[in-house]
N, C-alpha and C positions, 0 to 999 in steps of 0.2 A: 319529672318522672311521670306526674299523672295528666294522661289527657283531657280533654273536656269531656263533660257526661253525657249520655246519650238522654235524648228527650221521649218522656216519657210515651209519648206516642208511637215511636219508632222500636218500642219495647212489644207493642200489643201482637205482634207476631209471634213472640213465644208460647204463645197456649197453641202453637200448630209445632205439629213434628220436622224434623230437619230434613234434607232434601239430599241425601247423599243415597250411595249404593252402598255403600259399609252397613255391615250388620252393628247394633249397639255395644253388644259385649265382641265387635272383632278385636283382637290385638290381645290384650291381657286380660284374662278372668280371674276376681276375687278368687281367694281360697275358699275350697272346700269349705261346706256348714255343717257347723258343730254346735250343740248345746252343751254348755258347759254349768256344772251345775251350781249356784252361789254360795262363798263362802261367808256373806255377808247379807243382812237384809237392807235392801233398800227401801228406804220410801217416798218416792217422789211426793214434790211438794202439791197443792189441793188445785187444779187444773182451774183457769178464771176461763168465762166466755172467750172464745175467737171472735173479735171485733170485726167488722166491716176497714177495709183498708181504703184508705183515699188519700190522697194528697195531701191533707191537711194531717192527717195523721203520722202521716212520713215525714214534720219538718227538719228531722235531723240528718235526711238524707234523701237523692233521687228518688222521684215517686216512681215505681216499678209498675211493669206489667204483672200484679199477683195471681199467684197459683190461690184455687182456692183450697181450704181447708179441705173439702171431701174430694176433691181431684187428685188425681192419682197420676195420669201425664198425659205433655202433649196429645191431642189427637187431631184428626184431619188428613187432608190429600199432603203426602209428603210433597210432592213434585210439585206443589202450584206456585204460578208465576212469582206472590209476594214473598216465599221461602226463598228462592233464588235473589230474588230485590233485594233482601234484609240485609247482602253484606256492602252492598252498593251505597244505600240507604245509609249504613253505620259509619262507612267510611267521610262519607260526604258531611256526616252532622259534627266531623273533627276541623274544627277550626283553628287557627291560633291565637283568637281574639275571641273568646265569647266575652256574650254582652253581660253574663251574669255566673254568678260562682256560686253555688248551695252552699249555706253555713259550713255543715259537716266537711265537703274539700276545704272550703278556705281555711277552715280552722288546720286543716293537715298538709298542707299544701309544704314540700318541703323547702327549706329555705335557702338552700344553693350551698351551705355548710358541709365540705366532705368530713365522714368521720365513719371509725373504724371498732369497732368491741370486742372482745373475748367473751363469748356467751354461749355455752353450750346449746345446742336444741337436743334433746332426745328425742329415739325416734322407736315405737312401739305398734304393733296390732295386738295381738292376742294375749290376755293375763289370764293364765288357767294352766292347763290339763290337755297335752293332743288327748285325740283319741287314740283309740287301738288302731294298732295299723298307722299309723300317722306316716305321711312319707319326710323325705329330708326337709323338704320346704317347709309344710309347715311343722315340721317341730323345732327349725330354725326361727319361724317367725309368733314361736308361746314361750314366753315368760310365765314362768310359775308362780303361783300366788305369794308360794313362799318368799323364792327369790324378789320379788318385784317388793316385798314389803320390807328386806333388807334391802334393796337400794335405797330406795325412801326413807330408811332408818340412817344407812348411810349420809345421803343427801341433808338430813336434818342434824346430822352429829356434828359434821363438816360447815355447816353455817350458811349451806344454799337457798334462796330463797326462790321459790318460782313466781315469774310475768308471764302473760299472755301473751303470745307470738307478737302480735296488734304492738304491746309493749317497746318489745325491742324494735319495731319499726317506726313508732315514732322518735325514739329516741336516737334511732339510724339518720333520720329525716328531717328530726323538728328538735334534738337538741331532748326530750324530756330525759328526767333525769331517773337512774337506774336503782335499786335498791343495794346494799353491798354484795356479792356472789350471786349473780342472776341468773336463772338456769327455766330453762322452757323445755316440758315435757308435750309430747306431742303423741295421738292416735290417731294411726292412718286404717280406712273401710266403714270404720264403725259398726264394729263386731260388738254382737250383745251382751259378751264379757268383758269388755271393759266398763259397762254399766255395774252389772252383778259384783264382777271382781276388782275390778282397780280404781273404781271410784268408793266405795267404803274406805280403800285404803289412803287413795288421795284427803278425805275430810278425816281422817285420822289421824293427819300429817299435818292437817292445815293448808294441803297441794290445790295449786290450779294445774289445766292442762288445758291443750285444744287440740281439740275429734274434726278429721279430717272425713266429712260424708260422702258417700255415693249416695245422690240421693235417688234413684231408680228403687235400690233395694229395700229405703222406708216407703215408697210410695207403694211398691209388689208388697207389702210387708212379709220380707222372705223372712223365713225362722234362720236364726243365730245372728242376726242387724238387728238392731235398734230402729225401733219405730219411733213415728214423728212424735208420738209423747213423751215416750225417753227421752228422744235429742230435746223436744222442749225444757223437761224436766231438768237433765244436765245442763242448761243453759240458765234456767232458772236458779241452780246450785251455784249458778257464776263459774264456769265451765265457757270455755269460749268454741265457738260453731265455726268451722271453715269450710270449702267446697274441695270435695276429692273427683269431679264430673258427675256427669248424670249415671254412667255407666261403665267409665276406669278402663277406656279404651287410649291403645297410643294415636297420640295428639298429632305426633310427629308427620311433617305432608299431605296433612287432611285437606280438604277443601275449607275455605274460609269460613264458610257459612256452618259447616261441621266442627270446628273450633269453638264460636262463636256460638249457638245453641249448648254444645258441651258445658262451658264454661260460666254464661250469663244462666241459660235455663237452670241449672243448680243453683245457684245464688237465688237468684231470686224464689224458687221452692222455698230455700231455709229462712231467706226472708220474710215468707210471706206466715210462718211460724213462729220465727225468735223476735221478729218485731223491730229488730236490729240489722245495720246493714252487715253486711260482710263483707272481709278485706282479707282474707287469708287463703291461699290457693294450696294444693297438694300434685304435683304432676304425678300422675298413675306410672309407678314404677319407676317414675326419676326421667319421666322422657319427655322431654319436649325441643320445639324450634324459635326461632325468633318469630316467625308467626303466632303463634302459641303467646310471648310473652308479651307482643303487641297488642295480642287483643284483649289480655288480660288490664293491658294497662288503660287501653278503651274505655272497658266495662267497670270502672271502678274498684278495682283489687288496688293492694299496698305495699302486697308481695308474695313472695311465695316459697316455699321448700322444695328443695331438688333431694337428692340422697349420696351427694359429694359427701367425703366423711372430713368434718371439721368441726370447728366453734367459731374461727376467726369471721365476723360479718362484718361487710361494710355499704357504705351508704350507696356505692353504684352499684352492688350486686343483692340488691332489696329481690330481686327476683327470682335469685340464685345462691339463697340460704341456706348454707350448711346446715349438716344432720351428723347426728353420733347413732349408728344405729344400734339398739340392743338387742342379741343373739339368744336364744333361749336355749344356749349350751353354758353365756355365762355363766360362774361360779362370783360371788362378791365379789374375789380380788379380780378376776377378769371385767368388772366392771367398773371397779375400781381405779385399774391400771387403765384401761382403753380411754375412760371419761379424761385422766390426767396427761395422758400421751399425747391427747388432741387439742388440750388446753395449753401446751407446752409447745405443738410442734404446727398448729392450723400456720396457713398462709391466708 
């Protein structure tokens, strides 16, 4: 499943913009921004120094071309010649014999074992309150504070225990082994009500989850996203970090190199934050192509969520993860029943 890693040097192109004619937000724009007001206080944990990144720093993983902490994004001549090189460059440093394996693959590297799980993903944006006005969309896509803390009361009565996506991927792959009733809550955008609102409820519960970013939005620090403190902060809480693109554009028949910036450029932003690599990919609205999941598989991903509605995972479709999505028309039993229909009936 996973390719060889790209070398470090062939990374330092990312601090320059992509070279396409597409605008960033073409294809699907985030929802509307809303401030939603908290029903809980948070307190993120006491912020340490932003270290200096180097290579020695990174032993548990590919040393990266790092965003730094006060950059905010690529800049440069979009059109220059090494931006067009980069996908040439990428493809060629894929070989099917490298000379060396970084700990962190070897250690995950999967081991040729097919195997199959019943594991729900849930799949969330907004915990709140539309606004006035709200149109169908997003009032379809806010769970209530209310409601969102009866699931999780549900979830916790019923004997679910949540893993991190990562979780169930090694265990797709490498065999680890699951807790009883496994369940992976998931937020897609990284809306700043799920900070305020549904992470007091998650450490209430005892829940993990993992926040799927666009990271354009923390670097603009738009209001109603989460900024790189929060997403640290949540990370800090043991909260796991994934990449939702730089900008939640469809991926679908992009040019390579527009993929490829997409997908790695965000990754390594959040890395260059959480200190940790990332392996969890979110396709912007469920779309993508086999280019898309090639180049995921390139750049060091493990897998990723599409928005197929299931639970059933298995070890060939690590990139093609079922999701249960949650409606913010449910009532309990509507969530109730939906979670059990697809536990009962995935393929």
């Amino acid at each position: 499943m996973f390719k060889p890693i790209l070398k470090a040097s062939a990374l330092l192109f990312f601090l320059f913009p992509v070279a396409c004619n597409a605008s960033p937000f073409e294809g699907v724009t985030p929802e509307p921004v809303v401030t939603v007001a908290p029903t809980n206080e948070f307190n993120p944990p006491t912020a340490t120094p932003f270290p200096t990144l180097t290579p020695e720093v990174h032993k548990s993983f590919i040393p990266l071309a790092v965003v730094s902490e006060g950059s905010e994004r690529p800049r440069g001549n979009p059109s220059t010649p090494a931006r067009r090189d980069m996908g040439r460059r990428l493809r060629a440093s894929s070989s099917p014999t490298p000379t060396a394996t970084p700990t962190a693959m070897r250690d995950l590297l999967p081991d040729g074992v097919p195997r199959e799980a019943t594991v729900p993903i849930l799949m969330y944006h907004h915990v709140g309150e539309p606004p006035p006005g709200a149109d169908a969309i997003r009032r379809d896509l806010t769970v209530s504070s209310g409601e969102f803390e009866a699931q999780l009361a549900y979830l916790s009565e019923e004997g679910y225990q949540t893993i991190h996506l990562s979780d169930l991927v090694m265990h797709l792959q490498m065999g680890r082994r699951l807790p009883p009733k496994p369940i992976v809550i998931t937020f897609d955008d990284g809306y700043h009500d799920t900070l305020s609102n549904a992470y007091p409820l998650l450490k209430k519960y005892g829940f993990m989850a993992t926040f799927f970013i666009i990271t354009r939005l923390a670097d603009e620090g738009r209001e109603g996203y989460l900024s790189w403190e929060e997403i640290k902060s949540l990370h800090t809480a043991g909260m796991e970090i994934g990449s939702h693109t730089y900008s939640h554009p469809d991926l679908r028949e992009q040019p390579y190199d527009y993929v490829v910036w997409q997908v790695l450029g965000s990754k390594e932003a959040i890395e260059a934050r959480t200190k940790e690599p990332v392996r969890l990919f979110a396709y912007p609205s469920g779309r993508y192509d086999q280019q898309v999941v090639e180049v995921l598989e390139s750049t060091g991903y493990w897998g990723a969520v599409a928005i197929g509605q299931g639970a059933h995972q298995s070890s060939h479709r690590a990139f093609e993860l079922q999701r249960i999505r949650v409606r913010g028309s449910y009532s309990l039993s509507d969530f109730a029943h939906w979670l059990n229909y697809w536990l009962e009936n995935s393929e």
